[in-house]
C-alpha positions in Angstrom: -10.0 -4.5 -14.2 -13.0 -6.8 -13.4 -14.6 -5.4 -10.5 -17.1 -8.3 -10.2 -16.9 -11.9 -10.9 -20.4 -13.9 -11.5 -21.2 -17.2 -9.7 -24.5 -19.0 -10.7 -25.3 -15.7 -12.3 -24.9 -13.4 -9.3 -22.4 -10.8 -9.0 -19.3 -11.2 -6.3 -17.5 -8.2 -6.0 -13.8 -9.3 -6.3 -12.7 -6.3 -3.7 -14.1 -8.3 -1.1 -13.5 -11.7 -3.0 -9.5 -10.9 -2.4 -10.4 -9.8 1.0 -11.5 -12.7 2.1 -8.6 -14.6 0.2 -6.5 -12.5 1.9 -7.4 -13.1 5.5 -7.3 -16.9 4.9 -3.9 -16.3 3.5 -3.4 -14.4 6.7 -4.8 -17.2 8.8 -2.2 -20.1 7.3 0.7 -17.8 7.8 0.1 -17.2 11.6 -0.7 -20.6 11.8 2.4 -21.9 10.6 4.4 -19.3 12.7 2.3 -20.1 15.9 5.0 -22.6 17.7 7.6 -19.6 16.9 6.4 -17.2 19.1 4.6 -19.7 21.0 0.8 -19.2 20.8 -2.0 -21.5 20.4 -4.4 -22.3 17.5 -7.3 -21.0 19.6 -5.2 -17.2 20.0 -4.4 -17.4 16.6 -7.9 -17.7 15.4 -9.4 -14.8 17.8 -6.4 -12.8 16.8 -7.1 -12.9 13.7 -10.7 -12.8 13.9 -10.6 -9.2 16.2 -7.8 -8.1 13.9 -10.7 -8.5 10.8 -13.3 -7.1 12.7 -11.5 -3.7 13.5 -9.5 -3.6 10.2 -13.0 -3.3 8.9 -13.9 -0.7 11.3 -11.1 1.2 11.0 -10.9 1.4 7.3 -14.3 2.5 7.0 -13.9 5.3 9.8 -11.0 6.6 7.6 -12.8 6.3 4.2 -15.4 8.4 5.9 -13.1 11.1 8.0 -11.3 11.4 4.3 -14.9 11.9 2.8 -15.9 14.7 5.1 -12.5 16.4 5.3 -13.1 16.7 1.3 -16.3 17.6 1.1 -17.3 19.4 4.5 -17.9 22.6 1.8 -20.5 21.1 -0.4 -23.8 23.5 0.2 -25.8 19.9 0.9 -23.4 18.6 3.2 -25.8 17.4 5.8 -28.0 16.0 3.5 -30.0 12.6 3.5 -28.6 12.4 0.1 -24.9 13.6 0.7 -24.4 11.4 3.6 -25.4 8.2 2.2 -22.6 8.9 -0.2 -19.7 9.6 3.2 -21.6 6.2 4.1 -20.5 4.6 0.9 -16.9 5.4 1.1 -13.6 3.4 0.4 -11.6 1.7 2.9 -8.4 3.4 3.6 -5.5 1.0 4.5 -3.4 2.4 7.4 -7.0 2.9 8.9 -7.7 -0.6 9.1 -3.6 -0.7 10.2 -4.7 1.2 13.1 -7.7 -0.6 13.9 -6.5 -4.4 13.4 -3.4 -4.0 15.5 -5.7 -2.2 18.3 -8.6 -5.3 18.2 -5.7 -7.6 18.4 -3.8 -6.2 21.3 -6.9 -5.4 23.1 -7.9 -9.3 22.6 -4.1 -9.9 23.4 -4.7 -8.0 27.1 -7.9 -9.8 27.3 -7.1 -13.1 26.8 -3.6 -12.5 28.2 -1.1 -13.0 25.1 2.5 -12.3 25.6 2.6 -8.4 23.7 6.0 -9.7 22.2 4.4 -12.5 20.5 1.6 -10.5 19.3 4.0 -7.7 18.1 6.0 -10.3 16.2 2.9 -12.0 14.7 1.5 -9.1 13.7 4.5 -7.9 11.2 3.7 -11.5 9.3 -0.2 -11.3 9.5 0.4 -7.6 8.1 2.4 -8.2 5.0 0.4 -11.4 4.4 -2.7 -10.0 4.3 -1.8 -6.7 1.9 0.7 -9.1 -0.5 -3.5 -10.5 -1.2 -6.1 -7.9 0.0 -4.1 -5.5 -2.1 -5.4 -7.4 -5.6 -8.9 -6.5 -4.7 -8.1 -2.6 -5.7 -6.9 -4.0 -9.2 -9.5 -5.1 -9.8 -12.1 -2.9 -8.6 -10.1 -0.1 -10.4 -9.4 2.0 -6.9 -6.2 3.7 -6.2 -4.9 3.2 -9.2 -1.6 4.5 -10.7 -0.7 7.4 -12.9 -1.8 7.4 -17.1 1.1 6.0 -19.1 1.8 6.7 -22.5 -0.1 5.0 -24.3 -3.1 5.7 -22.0 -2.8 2.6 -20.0 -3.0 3.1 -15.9 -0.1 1.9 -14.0 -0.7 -0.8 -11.9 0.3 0.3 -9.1 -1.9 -2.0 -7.0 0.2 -4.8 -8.2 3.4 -3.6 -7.5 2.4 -3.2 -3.9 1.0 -6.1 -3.6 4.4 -7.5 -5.2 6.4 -5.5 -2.7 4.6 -6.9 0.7 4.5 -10.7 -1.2 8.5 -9.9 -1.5 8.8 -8.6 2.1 7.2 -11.6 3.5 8.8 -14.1 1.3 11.8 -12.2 2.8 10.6 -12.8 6.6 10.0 -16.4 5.6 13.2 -17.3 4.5 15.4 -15.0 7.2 13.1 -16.0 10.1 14.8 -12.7 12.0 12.6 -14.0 15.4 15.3 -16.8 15.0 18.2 -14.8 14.3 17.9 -11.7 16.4 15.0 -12.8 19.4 15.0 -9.8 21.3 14.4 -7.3 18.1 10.5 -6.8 17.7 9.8 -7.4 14.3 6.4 -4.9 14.1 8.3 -1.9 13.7 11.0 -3.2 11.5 7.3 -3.9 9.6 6.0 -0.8 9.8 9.4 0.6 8.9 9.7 -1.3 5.2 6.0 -1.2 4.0 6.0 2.9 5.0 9.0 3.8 2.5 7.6 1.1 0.3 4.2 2.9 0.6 5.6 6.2 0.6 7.8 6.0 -2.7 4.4 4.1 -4.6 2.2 7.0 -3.4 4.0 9.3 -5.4 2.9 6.5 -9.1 -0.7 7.1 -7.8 -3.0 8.9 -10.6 -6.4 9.0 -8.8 -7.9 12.2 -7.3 -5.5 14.7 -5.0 -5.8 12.9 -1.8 -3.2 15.1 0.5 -2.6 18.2 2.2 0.4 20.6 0.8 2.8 18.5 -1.1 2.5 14.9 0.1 -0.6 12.7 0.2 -2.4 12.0 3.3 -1.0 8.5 3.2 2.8 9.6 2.8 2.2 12.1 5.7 1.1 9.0 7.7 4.2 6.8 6.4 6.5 9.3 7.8 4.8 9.6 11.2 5.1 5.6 11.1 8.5 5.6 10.5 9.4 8.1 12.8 7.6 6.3 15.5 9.1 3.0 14.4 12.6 4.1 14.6 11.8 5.1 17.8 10.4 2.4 19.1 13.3 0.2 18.2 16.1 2.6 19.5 14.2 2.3 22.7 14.2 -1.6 22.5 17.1 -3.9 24.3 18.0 -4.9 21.1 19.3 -1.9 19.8 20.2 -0.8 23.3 23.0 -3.7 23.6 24.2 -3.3 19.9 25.0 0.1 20.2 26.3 0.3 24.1 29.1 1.9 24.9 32.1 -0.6 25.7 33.6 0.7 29.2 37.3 2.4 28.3 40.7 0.1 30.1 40.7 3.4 32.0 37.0 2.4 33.4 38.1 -1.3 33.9 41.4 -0.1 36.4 43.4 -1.9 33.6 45.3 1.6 33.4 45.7 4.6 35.7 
C-alpha cells in the first residue's frame, strides 16, 4: 500500500492519482472506438466529461447512503461531529455505475447521440476505466481482500482490476460491434463484470458490508444481471437467434 505519493514535497493521494489515470485511459479508448459506432471527438469528450462528473456524484451519494444505513443508531447521529464523518465517506463503485451512465445518456438526449452508440461505448469506457481506477483502492488500502496465512491481505483490488483489463483486452481483440451489430454490448458488460464482481466480493476481508448473507454489492450484481439478461432477451438480436422457424405444415409445403 502507498496511499500517497509526494511531488515537490506535497502529498498526492494515489486514489485519486489512478483516478485520473483512469479517466484518461478511458478517454483514449472511446477515442479510438469513436468511428465504430460513429461519434465525434467533440461527443466523446462531453461524454466522458458528464460521465466523470456524475460517477463522482454518484459514488459519493452511495458512500454516504451506506454510511447512514450503518450508523443511523449511533446516539450522536445528527451531530456536527458525526456528520462530517457520513461527509467523509468512500466512493462506492456501482454508485458511480449508476450515476456515469445517467450524466452520459442524459448528455446523449441532450446533445442528441444515437442511444445505441452510447450503450455500446459505454461497455468500453466502463471496463477501461475500473481495469485503472480500480489500482487507486490498492493502494489506499480500501476494500481490501481477506488475511492470508501468513497475515498478508489478498489483493483483491488487483485481481479486479486484472479481470476488467482482461475483459477489455477481450472486447478489443473480438470487436463484437463488428461481429454481431445489432447485439448491445452494455448489458453483455454489465453481465461479465457482475459475476466477476459477485464471485470477488466473497475474497473481501474489510468490515461486513451486506444485509443477510450477501454483501450489498453482490445483491446489486444480481439485480444487474437479472436486468441485463433481460434486456438482451428483449433485444432483436436475441429475438432473431432464437425465433421460431415456421413448420412445412405453416409453409403449405404439406397438408
Amino acid at each position: 500500500m502507498q496511499p500517497y505519493v509526494y511531488i515537490l514535497g506535497e502529498p498526492f493521494p494515489m486514489y485519486f492519482i489512478m483516478a485520473l489515470f483512469g479517466i484518461i485511459f478511458t478517454f483514449i479508448i472511446c477515442m479510438a472506438k469513436r468511428k465504430a459506432f460513429a461519434l465525434r471527438e467533440r461527443d466523446i469528450l462531453l461524454l466522458v466529461t458528464f460521465a466523470t462528473i456524475g460517477a463522482l456524484l454518484g459514488s459519493k451519494f452511495f458512500g454516504i447512503i451506506g454510511q447512514i444505513y450503518r450508523h443511523r443508531g449511533h446516539p450522536n447521529f445528527w451531530s456536527m461531529e458525526h456528520l462530517s464523518i457520513l461527509a467523509s465517506s468512500g466512493l462506492v463503485f456501482y454508485g458511480g455505475l449508476i450515476g456515469g451512465f445517467g450524466m452520459a445518456t442524459l448528455w446523449a438526449k441532450i446533445g442528441k447521440i444515437d442511444m445505441k452508440s452510447l450503450f455500446n461505448v459505454a461497455a468500453y469506457a466502463a471496463l477501461a476505466f475500473q481495469s485503472i481506477g480500480r489500482l487507486g483502492c490498492y493502494f489506499a488500502g480500501c476494500c481490501y481482500g481477506i488475511t492470508l496465512a501468513d497475515g498478508t491481505l489478498f489483493p483483491v483490488q488487483l485481481f479486479e482490476a486484472g479481470f476488467c483489463f482482461v475483459a477489455l483486452l477481450a472486447f478489443l481483440i473480438i470487436r463484437p460491434e463488428r461481429r454481431w451489430p445489432k447485439l448491445p454490448l452494455f448489458p453483455v458488460y454489465l453481465i461479465i463484470y457482475a459475476v466477476g464482481r459477485f464471485i470477488l466480493e466473497f475474497l473481501r476481508g474489510d468490515a461486513s458490508r451486506g444485509v443477510w448473507i450477501l454483501s450489498t454489492s453482490q445483491w446489486i450484481s444480481l439485480v444487474l444481471i437479472v436486468l441485463a439478461v433481460v434486456w438482451l432477451w428483449n433485444n432483436e438480436f436475441f429475438s432473431q437467434l432464437f425465433k421460431t422457424k415456421p413448420s412445412l405444415q405453416e409453409d403449405g409445403i404439406c397438408d
